[in-house]
C-alpha positions in Angstrom: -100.7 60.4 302.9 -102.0 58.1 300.1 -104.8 55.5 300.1 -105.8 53.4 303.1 -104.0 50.5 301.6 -100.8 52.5 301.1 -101.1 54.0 304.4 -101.3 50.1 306.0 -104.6 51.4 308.0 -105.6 47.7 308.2 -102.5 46.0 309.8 -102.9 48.9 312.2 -106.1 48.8 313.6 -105.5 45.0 314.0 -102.7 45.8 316.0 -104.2 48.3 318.6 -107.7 46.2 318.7 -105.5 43.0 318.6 -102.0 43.6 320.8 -99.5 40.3 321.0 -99.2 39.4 324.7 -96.0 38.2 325.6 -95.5 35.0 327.9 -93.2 34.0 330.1 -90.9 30.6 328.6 -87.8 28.8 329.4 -84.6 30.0 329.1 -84.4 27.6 326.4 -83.6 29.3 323.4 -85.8 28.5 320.5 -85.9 29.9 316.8 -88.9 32.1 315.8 -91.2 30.8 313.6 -95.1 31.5 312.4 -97.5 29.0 311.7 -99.6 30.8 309.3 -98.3 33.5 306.5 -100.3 35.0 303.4 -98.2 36.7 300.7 -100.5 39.6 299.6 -101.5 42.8 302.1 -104.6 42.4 300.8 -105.5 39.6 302.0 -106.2 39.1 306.2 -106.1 36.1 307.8 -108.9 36.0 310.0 -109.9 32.7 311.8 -108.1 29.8 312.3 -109.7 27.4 314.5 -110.1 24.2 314.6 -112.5 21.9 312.5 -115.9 21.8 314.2 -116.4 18.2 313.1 -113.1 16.8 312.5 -110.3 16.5 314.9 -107.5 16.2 312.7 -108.2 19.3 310.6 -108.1 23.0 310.9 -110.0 26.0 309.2 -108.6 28.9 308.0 -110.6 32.1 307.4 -109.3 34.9 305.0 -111.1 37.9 303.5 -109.8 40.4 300.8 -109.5 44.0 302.3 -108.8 46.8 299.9 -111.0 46.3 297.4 -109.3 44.3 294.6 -108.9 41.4 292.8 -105.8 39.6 294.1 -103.6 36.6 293.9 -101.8 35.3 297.3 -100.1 32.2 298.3 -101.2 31.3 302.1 -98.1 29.0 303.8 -98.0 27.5 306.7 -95.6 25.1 309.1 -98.2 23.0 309.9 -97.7 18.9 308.7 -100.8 19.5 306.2 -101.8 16.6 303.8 -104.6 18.2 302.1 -106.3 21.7 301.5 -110.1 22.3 300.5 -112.2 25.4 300.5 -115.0 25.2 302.5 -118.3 26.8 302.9 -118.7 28.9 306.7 -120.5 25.8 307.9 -117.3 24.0 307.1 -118.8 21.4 304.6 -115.8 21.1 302.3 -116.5 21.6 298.3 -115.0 18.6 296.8 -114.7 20.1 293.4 -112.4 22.3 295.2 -109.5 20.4 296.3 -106.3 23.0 296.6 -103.1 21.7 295.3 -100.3 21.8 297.6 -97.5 23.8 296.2 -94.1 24.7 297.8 -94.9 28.0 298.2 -97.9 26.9 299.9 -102.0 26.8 298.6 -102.5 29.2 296.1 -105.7 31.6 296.7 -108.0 34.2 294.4 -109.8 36.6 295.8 -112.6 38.9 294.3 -112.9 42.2 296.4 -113.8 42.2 299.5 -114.3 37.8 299.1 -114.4 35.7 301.8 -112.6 32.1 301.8 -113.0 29.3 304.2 -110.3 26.9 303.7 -110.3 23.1 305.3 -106.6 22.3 306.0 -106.6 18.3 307.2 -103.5 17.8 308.7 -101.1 14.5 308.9 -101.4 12.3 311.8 
């Protein structure tokens, strides 16, 4: 019942086409933790791999799903010292520099916008 959006179709055809796998560990017990998080359904996180030309940075691909304009704060547990969007051949804008916020790097998305965004990480 409801829209797509309401009815979470996205999140679930991630998870069939997308299952987690499970793998085997320690007995050590350790706390749970994510290294990437986006505030907003709207918004999927994609990608992240790793910078094609620079070791010590990481790119993060997001697109906006349902169709609207939206807001969302993407957060992360990763030691990251500066945040830039990008273009898809990963040549950062530097008028674009993201500030780093405690709630993360804030984002705006158009519909159905895609966002590249260079996360260089501390040493």
């Amino acid at each position: 019942a409801g829209s797509f959006q309401d009815a979470g179709v996205i999140q679930c055809a991630y998870n069939l086409n997308f299952p987690l796998h499970t793998v085997p560990a320690s007995s050590a017990q350790c706390s749970a933790w994510s290294a990437f998080s986006v505030s907003s359904p709207a918004v999927v996180l994609e990608t992240v791999k790793q910078a094609e030309d620079r070791p010590e940075a990481v790119v993060v691909r997001l697109y906006e799903a349902h169709g609207s304009t939206v807001g969302t704060w993407l957060q992360t547990s990763l030691p990251v010292k500066e945040a830039m969007l990008c273009d898809l051949l990963e040549r950062p804008d530097v008028r674009s520099c993201l500030p780093l916020e405690q709630q993360g790097v804030r984002l705006s998305f158009m519909p159905f916008q895609v966002l590249s965004v260079l996360l260089v990480l501390r040493q």
